[in-house]
N, C-alpha and C positions, 0 to 999 in steps of 0.2 A: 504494500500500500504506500510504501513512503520513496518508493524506486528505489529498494537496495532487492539486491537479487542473490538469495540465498540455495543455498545446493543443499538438496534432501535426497539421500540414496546415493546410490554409484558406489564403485569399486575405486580404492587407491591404487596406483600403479605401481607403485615401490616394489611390491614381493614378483609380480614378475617379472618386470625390468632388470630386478637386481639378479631373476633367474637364467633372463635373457642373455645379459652381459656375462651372468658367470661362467654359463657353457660358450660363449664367442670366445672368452679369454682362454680356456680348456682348447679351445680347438688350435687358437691363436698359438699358446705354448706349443702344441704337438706338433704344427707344420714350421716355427720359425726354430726349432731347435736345432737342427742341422745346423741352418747358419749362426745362428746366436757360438755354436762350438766351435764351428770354422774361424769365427771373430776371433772367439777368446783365445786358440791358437797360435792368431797372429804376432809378430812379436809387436808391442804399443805403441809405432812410428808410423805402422803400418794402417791404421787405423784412424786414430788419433789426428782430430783438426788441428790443433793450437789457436783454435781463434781464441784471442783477447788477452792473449801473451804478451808480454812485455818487448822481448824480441823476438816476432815469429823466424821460425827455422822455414826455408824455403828448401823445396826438394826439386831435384830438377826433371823427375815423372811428373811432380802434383803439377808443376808448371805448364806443361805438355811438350817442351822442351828438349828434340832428341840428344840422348848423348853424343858427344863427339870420339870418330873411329879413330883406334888406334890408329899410327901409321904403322905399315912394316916396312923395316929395315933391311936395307937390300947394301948385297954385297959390297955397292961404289959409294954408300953413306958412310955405312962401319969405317972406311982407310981415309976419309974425309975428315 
């Protein structure tokens, strides 16, 4: 009567939301596990951003950056 508009009946959604999420996160663990152990594996450089370091370490893969090829050493370098 005074325009508030009150809810009588209905179900809360919390218990099966929270059943919802809990079997997604079960499923979630079982398929990301492989990788989650391949990660932990890795040695931590490997992985590992360093954002908001102080001095970032620059890699010269993360850069895209190819390495530079040896040269080989040919017989008329070595008596040079």
């Amino acid at each position: 009567e005074g325009g508030e508009v009150v809810c009588t009946g209905g179900r809360d959604a919390y218990f099966p939301l929270q059943l919802a999420f809990s079997i997604l996160g079960c499923v979630w663990i079982l398929v990301m596990k492989k990788h989650v152990t391949h990660l932990a594996g890795l040695p931590e450089d490997a992985w590992k951003t360093h954002i908001g370091e102080a001095t970032p370490q620059t890699n010269e893969i993360e850069m895209g950056e190819p390495k530079p090829k040896e040269k080989k050493r040919t017989e008329s370098s070595k008596t040079k």
